[in-house]
N, C-alpha and C positions, 0 to 999 in steps of 0.2 A: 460460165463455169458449170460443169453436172453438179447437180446435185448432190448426189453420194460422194464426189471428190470434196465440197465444202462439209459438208459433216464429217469426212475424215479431217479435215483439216480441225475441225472444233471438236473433235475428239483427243486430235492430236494435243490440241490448245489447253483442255483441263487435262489431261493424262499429266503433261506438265506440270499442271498444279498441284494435283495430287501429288505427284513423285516430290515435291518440295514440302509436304508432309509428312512423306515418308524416311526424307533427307532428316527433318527435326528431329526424330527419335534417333536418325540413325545416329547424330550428331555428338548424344551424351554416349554412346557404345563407344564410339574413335574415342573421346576426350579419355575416360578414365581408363581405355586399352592402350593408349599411348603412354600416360604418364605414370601405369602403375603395372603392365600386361595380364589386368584383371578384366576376363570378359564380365560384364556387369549385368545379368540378368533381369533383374530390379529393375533396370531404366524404366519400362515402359511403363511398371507399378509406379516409379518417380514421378512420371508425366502422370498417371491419376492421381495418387496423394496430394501433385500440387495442386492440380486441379479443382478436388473436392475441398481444399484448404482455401484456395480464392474464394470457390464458391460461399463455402460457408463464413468466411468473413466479411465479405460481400455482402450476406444476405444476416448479418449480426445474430447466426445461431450459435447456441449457448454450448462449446464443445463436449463430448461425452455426455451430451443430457440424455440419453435414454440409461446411460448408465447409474446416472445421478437420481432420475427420477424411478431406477429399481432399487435404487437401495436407500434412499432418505423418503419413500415416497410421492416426492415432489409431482411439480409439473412445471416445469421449465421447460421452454424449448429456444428461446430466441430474449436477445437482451434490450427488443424493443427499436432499436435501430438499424440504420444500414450506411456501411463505410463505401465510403468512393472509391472507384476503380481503382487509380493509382497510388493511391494509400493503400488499400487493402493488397494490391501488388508487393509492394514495398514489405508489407508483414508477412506474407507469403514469402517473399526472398529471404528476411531473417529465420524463419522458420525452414526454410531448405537447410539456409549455411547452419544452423541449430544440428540441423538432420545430420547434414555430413562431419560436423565437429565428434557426435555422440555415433556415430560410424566408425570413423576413426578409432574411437576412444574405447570403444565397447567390444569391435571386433577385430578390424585389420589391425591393429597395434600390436596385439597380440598372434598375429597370423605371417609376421616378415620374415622372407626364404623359404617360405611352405612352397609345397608343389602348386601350379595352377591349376590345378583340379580341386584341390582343398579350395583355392581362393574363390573360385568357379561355385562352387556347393556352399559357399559363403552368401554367395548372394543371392541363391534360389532362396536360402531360408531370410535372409532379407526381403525379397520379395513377397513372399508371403504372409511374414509380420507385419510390413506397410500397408499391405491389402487391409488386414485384418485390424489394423490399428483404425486407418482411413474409414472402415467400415462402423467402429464403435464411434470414434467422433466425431463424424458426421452426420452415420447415417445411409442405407444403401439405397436411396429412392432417387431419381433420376433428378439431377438439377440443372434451371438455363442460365448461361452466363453471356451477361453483357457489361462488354469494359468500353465502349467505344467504338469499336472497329467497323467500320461501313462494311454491312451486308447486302445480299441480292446480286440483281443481272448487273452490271458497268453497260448504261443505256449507249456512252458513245464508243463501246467498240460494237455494239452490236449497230448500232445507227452506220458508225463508216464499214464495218464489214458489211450491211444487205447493200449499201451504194456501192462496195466494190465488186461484189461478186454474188447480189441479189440472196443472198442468204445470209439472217443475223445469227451472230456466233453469242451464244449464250455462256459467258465469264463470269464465276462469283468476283462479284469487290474483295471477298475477304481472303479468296484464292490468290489476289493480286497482292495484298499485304503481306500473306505469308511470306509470299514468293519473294519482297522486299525485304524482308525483315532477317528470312535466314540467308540474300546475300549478305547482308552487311557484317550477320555472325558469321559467316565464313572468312570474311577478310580479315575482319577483329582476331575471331581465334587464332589463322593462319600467323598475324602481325605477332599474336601474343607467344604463339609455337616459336616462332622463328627469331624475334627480335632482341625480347627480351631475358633477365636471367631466368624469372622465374619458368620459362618457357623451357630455356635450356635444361633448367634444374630438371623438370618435368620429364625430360628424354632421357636424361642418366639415371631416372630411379627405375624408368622402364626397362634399361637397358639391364643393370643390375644393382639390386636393394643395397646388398652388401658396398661392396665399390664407392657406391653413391654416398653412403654413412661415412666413409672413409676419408673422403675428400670435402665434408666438412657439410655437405647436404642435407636438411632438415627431412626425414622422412615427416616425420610429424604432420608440418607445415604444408608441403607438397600435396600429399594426399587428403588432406582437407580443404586445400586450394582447389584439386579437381574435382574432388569431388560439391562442391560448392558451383564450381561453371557446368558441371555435369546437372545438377540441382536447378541453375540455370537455364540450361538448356529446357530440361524437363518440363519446369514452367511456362514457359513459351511455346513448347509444342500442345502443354496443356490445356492453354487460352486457346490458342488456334483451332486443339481439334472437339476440345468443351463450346466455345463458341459455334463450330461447324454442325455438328453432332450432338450435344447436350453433355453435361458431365453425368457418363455412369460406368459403370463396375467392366462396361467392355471396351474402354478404352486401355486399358491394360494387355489387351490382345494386338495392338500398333507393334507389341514389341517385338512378337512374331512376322509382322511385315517387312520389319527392318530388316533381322538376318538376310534375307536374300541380299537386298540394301547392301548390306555389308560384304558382303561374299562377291558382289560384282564390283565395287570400291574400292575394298580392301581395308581392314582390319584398323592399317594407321594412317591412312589416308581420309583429312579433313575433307579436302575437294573431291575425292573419292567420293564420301558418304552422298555428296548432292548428287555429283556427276549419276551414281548408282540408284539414287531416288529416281531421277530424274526418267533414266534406260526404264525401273520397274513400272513409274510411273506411266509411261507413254507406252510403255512394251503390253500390260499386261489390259487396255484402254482401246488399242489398236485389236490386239488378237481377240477379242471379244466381239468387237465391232466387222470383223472382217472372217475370221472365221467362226469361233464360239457363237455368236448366236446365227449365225448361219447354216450351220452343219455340226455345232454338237451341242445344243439347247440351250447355250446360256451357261452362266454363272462357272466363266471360265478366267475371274478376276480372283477365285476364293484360292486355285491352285499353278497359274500361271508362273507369277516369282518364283514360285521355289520348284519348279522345272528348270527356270533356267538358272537359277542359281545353280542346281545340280549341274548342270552342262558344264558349268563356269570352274565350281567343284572339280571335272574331270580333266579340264584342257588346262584351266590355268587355275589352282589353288589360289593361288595369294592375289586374286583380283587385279582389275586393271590397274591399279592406283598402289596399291602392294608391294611390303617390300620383299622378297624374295630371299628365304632363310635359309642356307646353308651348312649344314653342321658335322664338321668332320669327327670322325672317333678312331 
């Protein structure tokens, strides 16, 4: 086989993987767009907050100590030990569903029947506050996380791809777990959308708040149910791309990757969201490889998405996976 065809082929192969990270953020965008039709800007800040909150319980620093150590003096920074992966997990997941309880409580509770555009400007200034909270206690200086996850090349697809086709395809291990782990949230969520009440419950408050109150539906509950698997999600995309990348302050920019993500998926479409990773993934991997740095210098990964998200924009609004609104007057 040429050459150039097996490196497209192993371009093709991480493009994949990548798009399956960019599937994980998209993932908490569908969850709370479905069960509340709040586009949730925050997300991405979610997946850092959780992040820098693994980390630092992880690593048993002392929360707010620079805050603490300006106003009592002090100097604390760390409580002397370090909690285990999946404990410190576990505390991170309380601290999410924490997150989304006092979400609920504090703003959307007070915000049911607003227009989406209030609901929309709800969560920019949510995101911000997360930032800025995330930033007092912990800390903005870059941190590594390690929960487990085999990192590096995967030596046996690189061993049987140079015996198939004389050229080894260079796979992270940890690109392969993602890849595993958000199918399996894909069928879970899907199972959870589809099967059960709370699933159902989820569709009728999206559809309408009102209605939904009517017929005997806890808004309460609902919305801190998703926002909790939204919280969820965030975590996992956190690990994966803190893991990949380090936890810091630019991890909150994933969430400007998504949109395209979303816009080729569609807004409430679960299998969307990957299918759409997946297209940006390999889409914007390939035109790099084949034209960008061939003919227009590179660093044509930073604007690729959202070209074609635009395209996608113009031909087909409501993405491939989309449902298709109609509204007579």
């Amino acid at each position: 086989m040429p050459e150039q065809l097996a490196f497209a082929l192993e371009v093709t192969a991480n493009g994949l993987m990548a798009g399956v990270l960019y599937a994980l953020v998209a993932l908490g965008f569908v969850l709370i767009y479905k069960a509340s039709g709040i586009f949730n800007y925050a997300q991405g800040v979610m997946a850092l907050f959780a992040a820098l909150t693994l980390a630092g319980i992880m690593d048993g620093q002392v929360p707010f100590s620079h805050l603490i150590n300006a106003v009592f003096g002090t100097d604390v920074h760390h409580f002397g030990w370090n909690v285990p992966a999946f404990l410190a997990i576990l505390l991170t997941m309380v601290v999410m569903i924490a997150l989304a309880y006092a979400v609920q409580r504090l703003v959307f509770r007070h915000l049911v029947g607003q227009e989406p555009i209030i609901l929309f400007m709800a969560t920019i200034g949510l995101a911000y506050f997360l930032e800025g909270v995330g930033d007092l206690m912990w800390g903005s200086d870059i941190k590594s996380m390690d929960v487990g996850l085999p990192q590096g090349i995967n030596m046996w697809i690189d061993e049987t791809t140079f015996e198939a086709l004389g050229y080894g395809f260079f796979i992270d291990n940890l690109d392969i777990v993602a890849s595993i782990i958000a199918a399996l949230l894909v069928i879970g969520l899907v199972m959870f959308a589809q099967y059960t009440k709370q699933g159902r419950a989820m569709r009728a408050v999206a559809d309408d708040h009102q209605a939904a109150l009517s017929v005997g539906v806890s808004l309460n509950f609902i919305w801190i149910l998703v926002w909790s698997l939204a919280g969820f999600v965030a975590l996992v995309a956190g690990i994966m791309w803190g893991t990949k990348s380090g936890v810091q302050f630019s991890l909150s920019l994933i969430a400007l990757k998504a949109l395209p993500v979303l816009m080729l998926g569609g807004f409430t479409s679960i299998p969307g969201a990957i299918v759409g990773g997946l297209i940006i993934g390999v889409g914007e991997k390939l035109f790099e490889f084949l034209i960008g740095a061939p003919f227009l210098g590179g660093a044509t990964e930073n604007w690729f998405a959202y070209m074609l998200a635009l395209i996608f924009l113009v031909f087909r609004p409501q993405g491939l996976f989309g449902e298709k609104i109609i509204e007579r007057v």
